[in-house]
SELUMTOR-406316 format. One record per residue (C-alpha): residue number from 1; z, y, x. Coordinates in steps of 0.05 Angstrom, whole numbers. Layout:
<rs>
R|seq|z|y|x
R|NUM|Z|Y|X
...
</rs>
This chain:
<rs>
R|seq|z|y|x
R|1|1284|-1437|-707
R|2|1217|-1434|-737
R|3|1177|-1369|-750
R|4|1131|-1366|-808
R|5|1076|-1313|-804
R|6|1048|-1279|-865
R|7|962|-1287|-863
R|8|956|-1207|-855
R|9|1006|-1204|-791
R|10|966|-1266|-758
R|11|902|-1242|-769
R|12|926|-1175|-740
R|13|959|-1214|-675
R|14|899|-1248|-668
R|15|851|-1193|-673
R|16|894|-1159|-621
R|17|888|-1215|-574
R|18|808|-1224|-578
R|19|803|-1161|-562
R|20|848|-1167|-503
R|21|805|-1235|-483
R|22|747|-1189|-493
R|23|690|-1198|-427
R|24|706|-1150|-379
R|25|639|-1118|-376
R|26|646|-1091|-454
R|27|714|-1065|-435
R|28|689|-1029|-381
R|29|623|-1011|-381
R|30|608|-943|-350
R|31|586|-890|-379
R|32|517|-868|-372
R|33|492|-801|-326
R|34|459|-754|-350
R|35|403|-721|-329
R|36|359|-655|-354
R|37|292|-661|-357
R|38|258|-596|-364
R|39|179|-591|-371
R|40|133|-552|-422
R|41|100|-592|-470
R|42|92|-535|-510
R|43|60|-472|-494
R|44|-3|-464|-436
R|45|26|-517|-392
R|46|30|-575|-443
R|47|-12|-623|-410
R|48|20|-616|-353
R|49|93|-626|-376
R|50|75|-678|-415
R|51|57|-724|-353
R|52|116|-696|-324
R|53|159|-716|-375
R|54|121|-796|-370
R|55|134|-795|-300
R|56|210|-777|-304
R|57|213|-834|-365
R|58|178|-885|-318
R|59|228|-869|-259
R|60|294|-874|-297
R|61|262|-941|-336
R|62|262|-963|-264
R|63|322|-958|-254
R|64|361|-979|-302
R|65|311|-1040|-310
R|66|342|-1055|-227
R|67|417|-1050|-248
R|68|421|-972|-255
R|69|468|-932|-205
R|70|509|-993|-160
R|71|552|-942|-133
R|72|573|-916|-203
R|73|579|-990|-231
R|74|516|-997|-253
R|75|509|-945|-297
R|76|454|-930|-326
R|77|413|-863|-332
R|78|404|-829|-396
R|79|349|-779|-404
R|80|365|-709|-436
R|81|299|-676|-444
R|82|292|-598|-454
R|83|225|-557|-467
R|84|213|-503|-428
R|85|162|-477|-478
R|86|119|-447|-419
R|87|157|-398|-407
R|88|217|-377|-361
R|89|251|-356|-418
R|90|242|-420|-459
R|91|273|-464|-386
R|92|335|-423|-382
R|93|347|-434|-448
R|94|340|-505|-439
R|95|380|-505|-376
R|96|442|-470|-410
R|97|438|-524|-459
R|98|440|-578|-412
R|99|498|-551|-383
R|100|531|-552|-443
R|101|516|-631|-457
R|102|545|-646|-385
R|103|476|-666|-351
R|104|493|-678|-276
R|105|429|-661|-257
R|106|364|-631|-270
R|107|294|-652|-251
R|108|219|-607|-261
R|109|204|-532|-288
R|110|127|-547|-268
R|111|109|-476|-269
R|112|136|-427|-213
R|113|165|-366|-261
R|114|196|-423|-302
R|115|230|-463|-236
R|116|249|-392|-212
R|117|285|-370|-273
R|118|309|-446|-295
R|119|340|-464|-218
R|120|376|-389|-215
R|121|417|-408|-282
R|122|433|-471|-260
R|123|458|-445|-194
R|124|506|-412|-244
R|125|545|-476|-256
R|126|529|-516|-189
R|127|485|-550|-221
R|128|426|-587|-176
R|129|362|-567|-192
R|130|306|-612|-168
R|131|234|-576|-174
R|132|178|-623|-174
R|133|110|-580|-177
R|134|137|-502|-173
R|135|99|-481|-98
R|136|128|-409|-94
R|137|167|-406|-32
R|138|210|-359|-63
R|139|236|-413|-96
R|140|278|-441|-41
R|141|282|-376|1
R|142|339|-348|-44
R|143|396|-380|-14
R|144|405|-418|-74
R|145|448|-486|-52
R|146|439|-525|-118
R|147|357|-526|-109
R|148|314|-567|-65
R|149|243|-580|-76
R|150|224|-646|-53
R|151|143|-636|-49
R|152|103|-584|-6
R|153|106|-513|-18
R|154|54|-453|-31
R|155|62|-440|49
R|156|51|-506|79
R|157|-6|-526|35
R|158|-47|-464|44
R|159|-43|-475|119
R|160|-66|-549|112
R|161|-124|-521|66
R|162|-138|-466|114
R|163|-143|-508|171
R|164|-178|-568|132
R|165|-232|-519|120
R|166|-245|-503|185
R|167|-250|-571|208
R|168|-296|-576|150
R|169|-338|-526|165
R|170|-352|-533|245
R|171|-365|-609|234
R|172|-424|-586|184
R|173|-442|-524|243
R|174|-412|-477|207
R|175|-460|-462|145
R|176|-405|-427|105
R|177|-387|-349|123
R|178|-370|-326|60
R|179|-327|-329|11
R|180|-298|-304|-65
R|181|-236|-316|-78
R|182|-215|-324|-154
R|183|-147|-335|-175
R|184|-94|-338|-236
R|185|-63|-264|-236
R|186|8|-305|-244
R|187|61|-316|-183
R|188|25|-369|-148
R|189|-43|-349|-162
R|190|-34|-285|-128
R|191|14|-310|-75
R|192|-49|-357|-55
R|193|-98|-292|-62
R|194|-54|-246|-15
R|195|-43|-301|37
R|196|-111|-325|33
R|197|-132|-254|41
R|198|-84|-245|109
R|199|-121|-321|138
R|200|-188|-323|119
R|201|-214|-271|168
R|202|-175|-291|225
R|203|-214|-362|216
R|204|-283|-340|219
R|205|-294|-322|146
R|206|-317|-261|108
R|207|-281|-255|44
R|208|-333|-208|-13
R|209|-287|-202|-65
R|210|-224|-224|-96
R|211|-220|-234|-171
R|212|-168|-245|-210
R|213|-161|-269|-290
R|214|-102|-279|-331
R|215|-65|-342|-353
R|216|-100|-366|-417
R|217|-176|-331|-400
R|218|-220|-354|-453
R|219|-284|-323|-424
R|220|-302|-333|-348
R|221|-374|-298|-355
R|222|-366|-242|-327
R|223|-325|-275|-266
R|224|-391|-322|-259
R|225|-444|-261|-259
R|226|-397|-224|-211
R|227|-405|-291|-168
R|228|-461|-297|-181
R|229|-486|-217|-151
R|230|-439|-234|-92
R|231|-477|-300|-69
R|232|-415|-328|-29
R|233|-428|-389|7
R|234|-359|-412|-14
R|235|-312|-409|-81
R|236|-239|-415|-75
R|237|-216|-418|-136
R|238|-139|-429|-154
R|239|-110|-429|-225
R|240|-84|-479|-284
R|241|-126|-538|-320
R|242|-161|-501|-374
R|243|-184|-431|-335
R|244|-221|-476|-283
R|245|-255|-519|-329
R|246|-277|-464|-364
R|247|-299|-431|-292
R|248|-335|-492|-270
R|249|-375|-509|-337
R|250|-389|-435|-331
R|251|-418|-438|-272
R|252|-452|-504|-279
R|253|-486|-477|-346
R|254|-513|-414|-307
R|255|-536|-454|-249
R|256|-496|-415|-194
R|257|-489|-471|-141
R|258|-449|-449|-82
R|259|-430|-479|-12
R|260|-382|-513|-42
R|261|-327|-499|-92
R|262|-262|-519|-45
R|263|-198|-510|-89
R|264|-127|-490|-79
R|265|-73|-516|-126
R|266|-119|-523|-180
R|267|-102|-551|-239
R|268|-165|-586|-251
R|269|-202|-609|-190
R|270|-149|-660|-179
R|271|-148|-689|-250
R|272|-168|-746|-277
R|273|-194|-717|-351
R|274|-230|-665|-314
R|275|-270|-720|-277
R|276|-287|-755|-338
R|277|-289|-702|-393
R|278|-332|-656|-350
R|279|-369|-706|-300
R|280|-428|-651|-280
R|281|-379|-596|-266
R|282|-329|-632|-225
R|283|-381|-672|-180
R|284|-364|-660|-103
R|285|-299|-608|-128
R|286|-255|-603|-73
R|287|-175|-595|-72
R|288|-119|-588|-32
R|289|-62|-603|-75
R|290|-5|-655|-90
R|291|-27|-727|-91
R|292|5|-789|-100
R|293|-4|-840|-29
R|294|-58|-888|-45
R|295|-26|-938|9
R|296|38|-954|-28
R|297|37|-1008|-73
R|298|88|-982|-121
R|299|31|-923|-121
R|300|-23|-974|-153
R|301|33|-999|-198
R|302|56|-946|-226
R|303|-19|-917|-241
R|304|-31|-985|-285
R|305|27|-973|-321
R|306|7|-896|-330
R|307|-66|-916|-353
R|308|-51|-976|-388
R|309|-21|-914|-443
R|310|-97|-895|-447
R|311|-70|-832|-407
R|312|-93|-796|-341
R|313|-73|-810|-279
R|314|-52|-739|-257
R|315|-6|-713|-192
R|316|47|-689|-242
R|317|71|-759|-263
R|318|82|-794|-186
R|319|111|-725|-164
R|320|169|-738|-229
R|321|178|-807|-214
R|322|197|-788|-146
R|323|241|-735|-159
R|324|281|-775|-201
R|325|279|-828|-159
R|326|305|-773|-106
R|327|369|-758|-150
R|328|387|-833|-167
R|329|387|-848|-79
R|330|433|-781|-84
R|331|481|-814|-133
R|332|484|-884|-103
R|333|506|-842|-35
R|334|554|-786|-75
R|335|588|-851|-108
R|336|598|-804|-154
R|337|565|-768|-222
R|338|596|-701|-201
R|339|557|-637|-192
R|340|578|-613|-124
R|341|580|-684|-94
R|342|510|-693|-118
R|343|480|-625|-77
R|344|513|-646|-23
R|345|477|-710|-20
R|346|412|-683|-36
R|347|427|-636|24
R|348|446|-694|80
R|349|380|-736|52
R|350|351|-768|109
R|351|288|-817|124
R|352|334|-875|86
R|353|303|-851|24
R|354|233|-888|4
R|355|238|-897|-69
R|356|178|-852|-77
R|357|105|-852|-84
R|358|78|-790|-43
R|359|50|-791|25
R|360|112|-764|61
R|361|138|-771|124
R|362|233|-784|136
R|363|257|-732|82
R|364|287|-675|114
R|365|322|-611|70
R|366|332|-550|100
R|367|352|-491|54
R|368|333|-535|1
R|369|255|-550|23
R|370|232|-627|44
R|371|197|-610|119
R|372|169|-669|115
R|373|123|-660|48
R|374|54|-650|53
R|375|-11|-632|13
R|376|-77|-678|6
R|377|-149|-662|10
R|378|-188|-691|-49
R|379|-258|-693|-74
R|380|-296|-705|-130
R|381|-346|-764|-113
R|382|-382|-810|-166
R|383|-338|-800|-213
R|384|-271|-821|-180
R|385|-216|-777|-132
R|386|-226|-790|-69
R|387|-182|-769|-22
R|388|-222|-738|49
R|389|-160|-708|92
R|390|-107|-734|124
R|391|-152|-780|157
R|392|-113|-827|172
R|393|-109|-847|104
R|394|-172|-820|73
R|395|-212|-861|27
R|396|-279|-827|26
R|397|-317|-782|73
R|398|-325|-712|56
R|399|-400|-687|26
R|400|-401|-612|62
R|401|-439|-569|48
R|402|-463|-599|-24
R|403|-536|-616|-20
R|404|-581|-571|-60
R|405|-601|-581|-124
</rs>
């Protein structure tokens, strides 16, 4: 018995058969994880969540470029970005919208307030939080599970300062006793002011005054005559990009030369368009901040790609990279893109993970803080960054105390 079959019903049969015969992969490709990114690239902090934003772009490019998540299929990472407007407000916003879109994770908050406020709402839905810059302890002394911070904290990095100074300071015979200390009236401005206020004295220093200024301080004249009355042998300044600039051209213009200027967290003495917007002012600036490890290759890789954009090379962007990198090593071990699964991976991280730029030591959480993160001592020299402590992987020698003029 022959069967005849009408054009449409073929054409139907045989549709329905390519389809079956379709390659495996299109059938079942997986679907892609997604993860929050949260910086400010509006608001005071623009600048800086901009290059947090490039490094988190470079990090998941990365990764899907090497066959995205293995343990997930190969899936690849998709990127949901939220603006955190500067302000905590503005990241818990963004966070609540994340949620909503089903990210699995969420990487940055730069600012302190904003990675308090931004990491407490997602503890809401057990959803990880990684922070890449916030250095308020506070941050990870809440008890919150879902957060970890991956790079140092406000603690740990005034210690190193504190006792990088001193080693500083007896090499040179000790020609620094005094200091004023000037800070950012925010969270971790005067978290650094109250603990530098506890250390200073018990390490052989005098401290004249402490002065703060508010976010956004257009006018730093009055801070530089006060300074300038005082005649401290040292300057500690610690605030954001644009209030130190301001500070230093300030006291460049009026001629009031200190010791040295030796920052803490600042937002300009380890930046790149500081050094070259500003040469005169940054000259011999020192920092103790976040830094990327200049002995990793993937370091001087991922700075060509950065400047190759005409952009700065800047600690926000290696610190992103990493902490992305951080949450794809927890998905390849959770095997899964599930909330819960992820945090508890991020908790059990060990020294296995080395997908990072920063000069870290095995990774080790406990109650969400990497022990093994550290802070760098940089300096202004001849135009470049140099960077003068740890030692053992210093490129420059420090100039202490600056010569006179």
């Amino acid at each position: 018995m022959t069967t005849t079959l009408h054009p449409g019903r073929r054409a139907v049969l045989l549709g329905a058969a390519g389809a079956l015969a379709a390659p495996a992969t299109l059938r079942a490709q997986p679907a892609p994880v997604r993860l929050g990114i949260l910086q400010p690239v509006t608001g005071t902090f623009a600048q800086d969540g901009e290059y947090g934003r490039l490094g988190a772009e470079l990090a998941i490019q990365d990764i899907n470029a090497s066959g995205g998540i293995r343990a997930l299929g190969g899936a690849q990472v998709q990127m949901v970005f939220g603006d955190a407007r500067s302000t905590p407000e503005g990241g818990t916003a963004e966070v609540e919208r994340m949620h909503g879109e089903g990210v699995v994770a969420i990487v940055g908050g730069f600012a302190s307030p904003i990675c308090l406020a931004a990491s407490q709402a997602a503890s809401r839905y057990d959803l990880p939080y990684i922070v890449d810059v916030g250095v308020s302890d506070q941050i990870v002394t809440r008890g919150l599970r879902n957060t970890f911070r991956f790079s140092p904290g406000f603690g740990s990095i005034t210690r190193a300062a504190l006792d990088n100074l001193v080693t500083l300071n007896n090499a040179a015979g000790r020609p620094a006793r005094t200091v004023v200390v000037v800070h950012e009236d925010g969270l971790f401005g005067s978290g650094m002011a109250r603990l530098m206020g506890n250390e200073l004295p018990n390490r052989g220093f005098e401290i004249l005054e402490t002065i703060a200024h508010p976010t956004g301080a257009r006018d730093m004249s009055n801070i530089a005559l006060r300074i300038r009355a005082l005649n401290p042998d040292l300057i500690i300044p610690s605030s954001y990009y644009t209030e130190f600039v301001l500070l230093s051209r300030t006291l460049q213009q009026r001629r009031i030369r200190p010791k040295a200027i030796y920052c803490v967290l600042n937002g300009a003495a380890s930046n790149f368009r500081f050094v070259r917007e500003f040469p005169e002012a940054a000259n011999l600036v020192m920092d103790v901040n976040h830094w990327a490890d200049p002995r990793k290759p993937a370091t001087a890789d991922l700075r060509r790609r950065v400047e190759a954009t005409n952009r700065f090379w800047l600690y926000n962007t290696p610190m992103n990279y990493s902490a992305v990198m951080l949450v794809a090593d927890a998905l390849e071990r959770a095997g899964r893109a599930d909330r819960v699964a992820v945090i508890e991976a991020l908790a059990r991280t060990d020294g296995a993970f080395t997908r990072h730029v920063m000069p870290y030591g095995a990774t080790r959480f406990e109650n969400g803080q990497n022990g093994a993160a550290q802070a760098v001592n940089t300096q202004v020299q001849e135009g470049d960054i140099k960077v003068i402590f740890p030692t053992d992987f210093a490129d420059a020698r420090p100039v202490y105390p600056w010569p006179a003029a």
